[in-house]
C-alpha positions, -999 to +999 in steps of 0.1 A: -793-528-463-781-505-433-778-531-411-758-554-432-734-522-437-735-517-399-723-552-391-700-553-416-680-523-398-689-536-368-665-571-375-640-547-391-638-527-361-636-563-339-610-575-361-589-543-354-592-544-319-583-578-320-552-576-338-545-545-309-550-567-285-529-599-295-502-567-301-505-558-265-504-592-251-468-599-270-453-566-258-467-570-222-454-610-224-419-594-239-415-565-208-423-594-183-399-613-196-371-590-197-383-575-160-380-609-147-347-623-160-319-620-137-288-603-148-264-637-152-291-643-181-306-676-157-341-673-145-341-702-121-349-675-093-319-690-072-302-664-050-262-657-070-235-679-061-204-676-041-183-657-066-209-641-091-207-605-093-236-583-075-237-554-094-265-544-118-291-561-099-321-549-102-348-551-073 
């Protein structure tokens, strides 16, 4: 009967540290995405165009 018990809090603890991890994957996908967009909003990765303003870049 202690073993099933053990187990049993052993998949609740699994499950918990699941959900933390899928939570951690979204907010690390989220920061990478806002790291890597460019400042015009376009994330082709093309250098700005003749006339686009410079400022607010971010290296």
């Amino acid at each position: 009967m202690g073993q099933n018990s053990a187990s049993i809090d052993t998949a609740k603890k699994v499950k918990e540290l699941q959900e933390q991890v899928n939570d951690l994957k979204e907010l690390v996908n989220t920061l990478l995405s806002v790291i890597c967009e460019e400042p015009d909003g376009v994330s082709s990765g093309a250098s700005p165009a003749f006339g686009q303003n410079q400022a607010n870049y971010c290296m």
